[in-house]
mmCIF file of the N, C-alpha and C atoms, coordinates in Angstrom:
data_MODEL
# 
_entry.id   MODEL 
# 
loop_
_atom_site.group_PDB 
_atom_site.id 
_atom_site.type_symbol 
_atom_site.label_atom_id 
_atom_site.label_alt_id 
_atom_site.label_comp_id 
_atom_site.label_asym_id 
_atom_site.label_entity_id 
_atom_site.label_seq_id 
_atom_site.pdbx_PDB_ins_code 
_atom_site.Cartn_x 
_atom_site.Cartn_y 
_atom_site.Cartn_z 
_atom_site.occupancy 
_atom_site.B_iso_or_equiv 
_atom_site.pdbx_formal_charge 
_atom_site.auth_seq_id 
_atom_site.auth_comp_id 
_atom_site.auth_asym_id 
_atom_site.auth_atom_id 
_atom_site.pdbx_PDB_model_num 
ATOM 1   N N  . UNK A 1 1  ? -1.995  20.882 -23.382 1.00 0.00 ? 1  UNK A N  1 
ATOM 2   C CA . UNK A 1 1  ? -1.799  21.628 -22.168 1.00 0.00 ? 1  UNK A CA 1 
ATOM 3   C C  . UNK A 1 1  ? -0.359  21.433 -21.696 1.00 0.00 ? 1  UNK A C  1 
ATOM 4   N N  . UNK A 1 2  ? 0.383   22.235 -21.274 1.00 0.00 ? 2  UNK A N  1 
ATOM 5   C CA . UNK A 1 2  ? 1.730   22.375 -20.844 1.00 0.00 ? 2  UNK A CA 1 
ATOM 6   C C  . UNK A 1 2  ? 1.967   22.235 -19.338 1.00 0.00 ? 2  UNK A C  1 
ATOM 7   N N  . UNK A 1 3  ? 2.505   21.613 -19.080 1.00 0.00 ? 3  UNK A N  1 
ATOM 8   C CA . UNK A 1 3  ? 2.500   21.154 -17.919 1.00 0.00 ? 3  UNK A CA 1 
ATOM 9   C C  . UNK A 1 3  ? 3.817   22.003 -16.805 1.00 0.00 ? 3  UNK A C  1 
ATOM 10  N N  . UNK A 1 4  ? 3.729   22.402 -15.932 1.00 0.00 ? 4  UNK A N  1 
ATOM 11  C CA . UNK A 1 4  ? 5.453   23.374 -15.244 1.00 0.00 ? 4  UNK A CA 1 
ATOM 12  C C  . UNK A 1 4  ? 6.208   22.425 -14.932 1.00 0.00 ? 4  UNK A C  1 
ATOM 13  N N  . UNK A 1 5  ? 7.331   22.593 -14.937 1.00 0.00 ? 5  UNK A N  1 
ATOM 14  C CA . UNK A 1 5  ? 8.252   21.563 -14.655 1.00 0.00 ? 5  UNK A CA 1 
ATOM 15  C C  . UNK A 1 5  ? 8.540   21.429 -13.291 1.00 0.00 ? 5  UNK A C  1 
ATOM 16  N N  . UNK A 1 6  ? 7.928   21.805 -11.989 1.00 0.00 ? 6  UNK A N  1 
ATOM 17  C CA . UNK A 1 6  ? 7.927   21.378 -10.971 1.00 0.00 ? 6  UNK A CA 1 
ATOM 18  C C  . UNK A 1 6  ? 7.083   20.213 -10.776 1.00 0.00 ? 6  UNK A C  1 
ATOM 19  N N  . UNK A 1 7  ? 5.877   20.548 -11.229 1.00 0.00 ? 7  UNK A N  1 
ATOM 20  C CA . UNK A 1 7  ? 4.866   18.936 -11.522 1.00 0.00 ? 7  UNK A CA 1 
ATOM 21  C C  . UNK A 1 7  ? 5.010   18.372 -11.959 1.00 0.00 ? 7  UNK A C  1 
ATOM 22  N N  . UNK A 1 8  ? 5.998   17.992 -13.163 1.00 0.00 ? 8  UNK A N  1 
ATOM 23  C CA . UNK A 1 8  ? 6.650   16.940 -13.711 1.00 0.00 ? 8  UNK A CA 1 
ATOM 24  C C  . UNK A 1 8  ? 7.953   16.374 -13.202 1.00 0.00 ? 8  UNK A C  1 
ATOM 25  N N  . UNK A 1 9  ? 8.967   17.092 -12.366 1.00 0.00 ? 9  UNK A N  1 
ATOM 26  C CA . UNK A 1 9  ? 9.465   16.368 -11.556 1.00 0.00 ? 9  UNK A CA 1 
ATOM 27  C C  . UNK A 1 9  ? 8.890   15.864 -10.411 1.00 0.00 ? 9  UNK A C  1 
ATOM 28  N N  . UNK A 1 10 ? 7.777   16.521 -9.348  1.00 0.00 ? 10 UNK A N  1 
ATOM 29  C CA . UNK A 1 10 ? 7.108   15.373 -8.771  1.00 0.00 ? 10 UNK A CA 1 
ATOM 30  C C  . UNK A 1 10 ? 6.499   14.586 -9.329  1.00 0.00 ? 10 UNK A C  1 
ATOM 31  N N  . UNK A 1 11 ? 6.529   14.196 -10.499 1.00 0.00 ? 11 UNK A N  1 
ATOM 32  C CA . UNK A 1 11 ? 5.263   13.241 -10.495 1.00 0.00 ? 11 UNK A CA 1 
ATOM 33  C C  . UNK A 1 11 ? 6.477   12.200 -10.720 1.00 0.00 ? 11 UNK A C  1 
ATOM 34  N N  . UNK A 1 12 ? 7.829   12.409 -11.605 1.00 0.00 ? 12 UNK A N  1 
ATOM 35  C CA . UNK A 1 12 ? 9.284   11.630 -12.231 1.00 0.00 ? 12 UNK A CA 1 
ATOM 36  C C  . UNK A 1 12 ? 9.404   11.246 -10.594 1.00 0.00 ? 12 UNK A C  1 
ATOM 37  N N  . UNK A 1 13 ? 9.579   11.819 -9.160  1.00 0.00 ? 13 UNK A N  1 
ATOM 38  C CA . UNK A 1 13 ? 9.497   11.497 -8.317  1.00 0.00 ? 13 UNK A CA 1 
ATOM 39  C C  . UNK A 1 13 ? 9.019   10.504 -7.078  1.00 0.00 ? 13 UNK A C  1 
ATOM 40  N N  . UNK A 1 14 ? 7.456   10.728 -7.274  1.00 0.00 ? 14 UNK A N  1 
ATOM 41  C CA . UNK A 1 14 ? 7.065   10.002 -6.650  1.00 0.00 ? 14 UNK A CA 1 
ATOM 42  C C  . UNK A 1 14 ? 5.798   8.553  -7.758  1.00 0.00 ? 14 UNK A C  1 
ATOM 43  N N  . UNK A 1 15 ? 5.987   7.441  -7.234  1.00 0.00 ? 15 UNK A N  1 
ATOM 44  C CA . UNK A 1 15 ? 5.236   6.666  -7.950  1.00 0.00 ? 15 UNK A CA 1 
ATOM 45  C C  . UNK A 1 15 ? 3.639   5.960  -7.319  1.00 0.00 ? 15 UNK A C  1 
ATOM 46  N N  . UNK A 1 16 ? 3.354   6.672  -6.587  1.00 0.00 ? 16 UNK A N  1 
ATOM 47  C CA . UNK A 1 16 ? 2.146   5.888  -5.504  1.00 0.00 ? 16 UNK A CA 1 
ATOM 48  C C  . UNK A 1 16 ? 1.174   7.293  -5.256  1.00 0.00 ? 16 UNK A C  1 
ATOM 49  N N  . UNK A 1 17 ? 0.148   6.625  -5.910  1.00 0.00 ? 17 UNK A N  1 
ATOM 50  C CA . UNK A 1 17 ? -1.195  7.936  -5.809  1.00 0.00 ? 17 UNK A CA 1 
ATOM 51  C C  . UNK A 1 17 ? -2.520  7.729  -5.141  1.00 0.00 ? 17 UNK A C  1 
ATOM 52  N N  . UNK A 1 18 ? -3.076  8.111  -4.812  1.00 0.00 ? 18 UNK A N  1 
ATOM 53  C CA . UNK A 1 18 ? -4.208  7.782  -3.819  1.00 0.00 ? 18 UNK A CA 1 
ATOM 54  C C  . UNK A 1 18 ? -5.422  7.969  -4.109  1.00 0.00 ? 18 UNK A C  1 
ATOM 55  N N  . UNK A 1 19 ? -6.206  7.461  -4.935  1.00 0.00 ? 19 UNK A N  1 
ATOM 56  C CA . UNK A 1 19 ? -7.576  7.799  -5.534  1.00 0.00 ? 19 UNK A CA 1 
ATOM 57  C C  . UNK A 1 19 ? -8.389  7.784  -4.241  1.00 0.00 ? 19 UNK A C  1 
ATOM 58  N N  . UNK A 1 20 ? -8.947  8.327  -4.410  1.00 0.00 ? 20 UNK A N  1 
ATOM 59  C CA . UNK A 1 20 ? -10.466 8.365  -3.354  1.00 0.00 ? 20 UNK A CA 1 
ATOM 60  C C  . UNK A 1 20 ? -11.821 8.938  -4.018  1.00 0.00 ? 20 UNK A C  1 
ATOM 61  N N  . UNK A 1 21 ? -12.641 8.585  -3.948  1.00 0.00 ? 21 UNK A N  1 
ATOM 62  C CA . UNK A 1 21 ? -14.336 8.978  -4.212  1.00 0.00 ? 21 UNK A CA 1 
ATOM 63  C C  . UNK A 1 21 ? -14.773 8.785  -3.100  1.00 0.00 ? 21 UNK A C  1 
ATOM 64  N N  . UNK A 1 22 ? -16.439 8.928  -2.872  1.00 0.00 ? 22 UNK A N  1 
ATOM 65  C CA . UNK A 1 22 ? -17.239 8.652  -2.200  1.00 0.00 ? 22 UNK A CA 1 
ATOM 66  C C  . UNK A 1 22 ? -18.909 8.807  -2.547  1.00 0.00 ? 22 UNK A C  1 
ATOM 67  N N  . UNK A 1 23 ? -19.506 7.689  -2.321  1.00 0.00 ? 23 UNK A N  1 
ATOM 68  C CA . UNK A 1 23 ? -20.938 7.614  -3.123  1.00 0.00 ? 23 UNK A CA 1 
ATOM 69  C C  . UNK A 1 23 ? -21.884 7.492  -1.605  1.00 0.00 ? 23 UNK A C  1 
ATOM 70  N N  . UNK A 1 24 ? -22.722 8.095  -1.514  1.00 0.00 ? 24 UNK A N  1 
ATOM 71  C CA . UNK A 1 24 ? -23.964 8.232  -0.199  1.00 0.00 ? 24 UNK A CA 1 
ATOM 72  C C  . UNK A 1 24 ? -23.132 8.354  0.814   1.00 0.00 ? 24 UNK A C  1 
ATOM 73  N N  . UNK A 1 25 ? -22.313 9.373  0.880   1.00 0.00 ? 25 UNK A N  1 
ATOM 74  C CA . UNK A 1 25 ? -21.186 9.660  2.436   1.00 0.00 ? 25 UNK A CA 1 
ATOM 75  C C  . UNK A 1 25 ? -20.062 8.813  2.775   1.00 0.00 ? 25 UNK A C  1 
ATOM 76  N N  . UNK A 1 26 ? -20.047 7.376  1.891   1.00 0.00 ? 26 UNK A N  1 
ATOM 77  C CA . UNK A 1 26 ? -19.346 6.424  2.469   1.00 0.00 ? 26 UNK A CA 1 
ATOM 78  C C  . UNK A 1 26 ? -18.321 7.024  1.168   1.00 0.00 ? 26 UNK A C  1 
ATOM 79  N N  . UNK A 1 27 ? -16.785 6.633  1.846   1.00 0.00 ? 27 UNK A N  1 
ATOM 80  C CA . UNK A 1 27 ? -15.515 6.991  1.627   1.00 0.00 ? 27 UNK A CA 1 
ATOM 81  C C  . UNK A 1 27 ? -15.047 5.739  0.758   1.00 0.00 ? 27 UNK A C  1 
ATOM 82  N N  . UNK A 1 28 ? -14.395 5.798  -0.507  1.00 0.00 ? 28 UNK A N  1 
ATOM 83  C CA . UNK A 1 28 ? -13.780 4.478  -0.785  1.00 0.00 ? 28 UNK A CA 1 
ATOM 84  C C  . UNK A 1 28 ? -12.592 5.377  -1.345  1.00 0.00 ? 28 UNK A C  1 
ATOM 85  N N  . UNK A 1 29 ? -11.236 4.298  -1.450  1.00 0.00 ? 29 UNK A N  1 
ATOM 86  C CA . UNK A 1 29 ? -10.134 4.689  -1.473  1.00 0.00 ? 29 UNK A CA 1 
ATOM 87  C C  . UNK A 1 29 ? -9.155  3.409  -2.418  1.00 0.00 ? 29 UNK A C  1 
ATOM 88  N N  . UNK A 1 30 ? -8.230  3.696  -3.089  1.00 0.00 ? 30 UNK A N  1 
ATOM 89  C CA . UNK A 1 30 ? -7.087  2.539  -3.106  1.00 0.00 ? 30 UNK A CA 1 
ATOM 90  C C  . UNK A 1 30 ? -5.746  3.583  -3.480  1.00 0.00 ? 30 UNK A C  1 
ATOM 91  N N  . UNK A 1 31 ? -5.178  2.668  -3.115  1.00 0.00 ? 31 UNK A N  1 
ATOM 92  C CA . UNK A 1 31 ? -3.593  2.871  -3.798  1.00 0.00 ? 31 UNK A CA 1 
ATOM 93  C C  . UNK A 1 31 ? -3.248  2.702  -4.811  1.00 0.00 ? 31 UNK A C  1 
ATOM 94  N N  . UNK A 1 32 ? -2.674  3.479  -5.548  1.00 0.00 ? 32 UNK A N  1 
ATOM 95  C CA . UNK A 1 32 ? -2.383  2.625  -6.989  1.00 0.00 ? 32 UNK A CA 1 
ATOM 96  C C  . UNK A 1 32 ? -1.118  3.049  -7.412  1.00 0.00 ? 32 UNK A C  1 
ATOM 97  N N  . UNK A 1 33 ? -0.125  2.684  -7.726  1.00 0.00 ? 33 UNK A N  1 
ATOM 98  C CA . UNK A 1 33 ? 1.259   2.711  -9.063  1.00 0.00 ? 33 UNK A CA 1 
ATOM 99  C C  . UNK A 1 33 ? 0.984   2.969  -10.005 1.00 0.00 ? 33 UNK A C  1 
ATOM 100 N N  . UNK A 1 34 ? 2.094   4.011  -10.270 1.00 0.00 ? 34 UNK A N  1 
ATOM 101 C CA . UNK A 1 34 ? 1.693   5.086  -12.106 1.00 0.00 ? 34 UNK A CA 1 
ATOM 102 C C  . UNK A 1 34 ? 3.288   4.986  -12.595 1.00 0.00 ? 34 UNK A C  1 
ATOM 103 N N  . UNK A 1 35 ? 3.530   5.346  -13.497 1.00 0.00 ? 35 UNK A N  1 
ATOM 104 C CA . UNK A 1 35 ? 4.686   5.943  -14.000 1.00 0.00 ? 35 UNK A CA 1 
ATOM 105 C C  . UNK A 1 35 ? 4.044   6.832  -15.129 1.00 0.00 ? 35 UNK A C  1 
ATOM 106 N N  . UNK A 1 36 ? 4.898   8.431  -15.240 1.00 0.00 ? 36 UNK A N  1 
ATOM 107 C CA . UNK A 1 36 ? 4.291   9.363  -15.788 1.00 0.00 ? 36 UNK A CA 1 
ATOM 108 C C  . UNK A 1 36 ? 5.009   9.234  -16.884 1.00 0.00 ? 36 UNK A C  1 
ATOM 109 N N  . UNK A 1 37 ? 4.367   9.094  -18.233 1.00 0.00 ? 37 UNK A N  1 
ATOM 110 C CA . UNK A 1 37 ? 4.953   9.900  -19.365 1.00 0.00 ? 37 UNK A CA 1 
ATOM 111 C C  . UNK A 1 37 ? 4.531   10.871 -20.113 1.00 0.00 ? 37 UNK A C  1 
ATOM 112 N N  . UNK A 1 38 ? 5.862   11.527 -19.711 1.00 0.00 ? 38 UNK A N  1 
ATOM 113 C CA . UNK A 1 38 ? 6.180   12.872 -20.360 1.00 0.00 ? 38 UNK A CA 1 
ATOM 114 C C  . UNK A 1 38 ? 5.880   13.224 -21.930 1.00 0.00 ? 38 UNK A C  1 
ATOM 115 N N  . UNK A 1 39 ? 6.072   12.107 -22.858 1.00 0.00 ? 39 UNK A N  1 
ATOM 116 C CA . UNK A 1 39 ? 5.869   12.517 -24.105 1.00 0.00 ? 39 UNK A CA 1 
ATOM 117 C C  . UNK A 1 39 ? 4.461   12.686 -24.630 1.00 0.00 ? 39 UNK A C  1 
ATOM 118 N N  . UNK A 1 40 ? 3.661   11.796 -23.946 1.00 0.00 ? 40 UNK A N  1 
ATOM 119 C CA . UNK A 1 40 ? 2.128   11.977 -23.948 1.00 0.00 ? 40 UNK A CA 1 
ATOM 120 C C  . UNK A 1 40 ? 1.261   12.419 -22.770 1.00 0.00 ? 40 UNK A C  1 
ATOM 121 N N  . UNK A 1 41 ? 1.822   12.923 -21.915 1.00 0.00 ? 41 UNK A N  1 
ATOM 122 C CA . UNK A 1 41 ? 1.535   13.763 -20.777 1.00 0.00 ? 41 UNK A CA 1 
ATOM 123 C C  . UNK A 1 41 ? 0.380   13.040 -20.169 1.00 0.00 ? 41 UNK A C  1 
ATOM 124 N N  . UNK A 1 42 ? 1.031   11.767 -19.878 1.00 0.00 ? 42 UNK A N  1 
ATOM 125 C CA . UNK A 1 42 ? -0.383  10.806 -19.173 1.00 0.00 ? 42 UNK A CA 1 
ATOM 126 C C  . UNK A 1 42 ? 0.444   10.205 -17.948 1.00 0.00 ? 42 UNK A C  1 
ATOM 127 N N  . UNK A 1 43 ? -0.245  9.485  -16.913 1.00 0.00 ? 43 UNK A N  1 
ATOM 128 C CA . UNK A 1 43 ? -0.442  8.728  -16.244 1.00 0.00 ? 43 UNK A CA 1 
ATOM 129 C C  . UNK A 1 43 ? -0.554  6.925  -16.635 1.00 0.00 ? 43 UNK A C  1 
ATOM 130 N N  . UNK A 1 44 ? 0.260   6.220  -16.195 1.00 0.00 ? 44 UNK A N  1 
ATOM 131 C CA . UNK A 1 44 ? 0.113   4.783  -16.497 1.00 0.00 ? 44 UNK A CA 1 
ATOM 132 C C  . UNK A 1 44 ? -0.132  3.962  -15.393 1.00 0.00 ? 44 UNK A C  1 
ATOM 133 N N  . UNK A 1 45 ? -1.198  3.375  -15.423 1.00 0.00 ? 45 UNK A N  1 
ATOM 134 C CA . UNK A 1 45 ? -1.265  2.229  -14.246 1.00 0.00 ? 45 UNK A CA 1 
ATOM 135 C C  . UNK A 1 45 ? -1.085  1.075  -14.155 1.00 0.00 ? 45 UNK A C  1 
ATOM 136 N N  . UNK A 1 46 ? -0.983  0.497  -14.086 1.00 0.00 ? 46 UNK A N  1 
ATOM 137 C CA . UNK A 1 46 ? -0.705  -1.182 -13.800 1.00 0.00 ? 46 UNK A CA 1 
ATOM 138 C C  . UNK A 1 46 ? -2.052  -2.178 -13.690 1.00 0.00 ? 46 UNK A C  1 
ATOM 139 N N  . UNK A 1 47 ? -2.517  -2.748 -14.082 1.00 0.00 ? 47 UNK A N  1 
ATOM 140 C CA . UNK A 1 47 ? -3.884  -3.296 -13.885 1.00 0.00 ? 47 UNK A CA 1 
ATOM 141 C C  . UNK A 1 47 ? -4.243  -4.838 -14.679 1.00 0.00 ? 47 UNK A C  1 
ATOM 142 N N  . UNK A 1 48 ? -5.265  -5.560 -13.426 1.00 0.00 ? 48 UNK A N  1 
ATOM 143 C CA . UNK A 1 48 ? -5.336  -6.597 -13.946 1.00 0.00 ? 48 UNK A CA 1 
ATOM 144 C C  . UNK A 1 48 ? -6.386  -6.880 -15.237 1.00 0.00 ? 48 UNK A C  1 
ATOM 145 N N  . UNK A 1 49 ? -5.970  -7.491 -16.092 1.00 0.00 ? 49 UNK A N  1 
ATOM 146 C CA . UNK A 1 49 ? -6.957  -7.435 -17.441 1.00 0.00 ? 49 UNK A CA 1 
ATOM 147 C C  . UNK A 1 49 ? -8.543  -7.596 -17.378 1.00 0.00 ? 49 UNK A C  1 
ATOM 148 N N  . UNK A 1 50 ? -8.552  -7.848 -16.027 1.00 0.00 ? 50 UNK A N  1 
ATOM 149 C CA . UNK A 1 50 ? -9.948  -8.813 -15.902 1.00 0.00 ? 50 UNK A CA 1 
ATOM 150 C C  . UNK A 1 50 ? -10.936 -7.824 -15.010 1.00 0.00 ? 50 UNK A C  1 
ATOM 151 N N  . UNK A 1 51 ? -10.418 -6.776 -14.606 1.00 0.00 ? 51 UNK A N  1 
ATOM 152 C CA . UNK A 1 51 ? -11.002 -5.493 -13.563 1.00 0.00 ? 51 UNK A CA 1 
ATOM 153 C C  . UNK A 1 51 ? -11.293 -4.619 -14.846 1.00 0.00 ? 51 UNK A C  1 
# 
């Protein structure tokens, strides 16, 4: 999938994304740090080995 190059400079832009779900009405949320790469058109997060 090809991605436009306006969404790939925001994403080269900004590094802080905001997941949210919600299971039986209640809201859960975190913050998380990515850096995007472009050559494999993914998302990278940062994470502890043990989560």
């Amino acid at each position: 999938m090809k991605i436009g190059q306006q969404i790939i400079d925001f994403m080269n832009e900004h590094h802080l994304l905001t997941l949210a779900a919600s299971k039986v009405n209640a809201p859960y949320y975190c913050n998380v740090f990515y850096v995007y790469d472009a050559a494999n058109n993914q998302l990278i997060f940062p994470s502890n080995t043990k989560t």
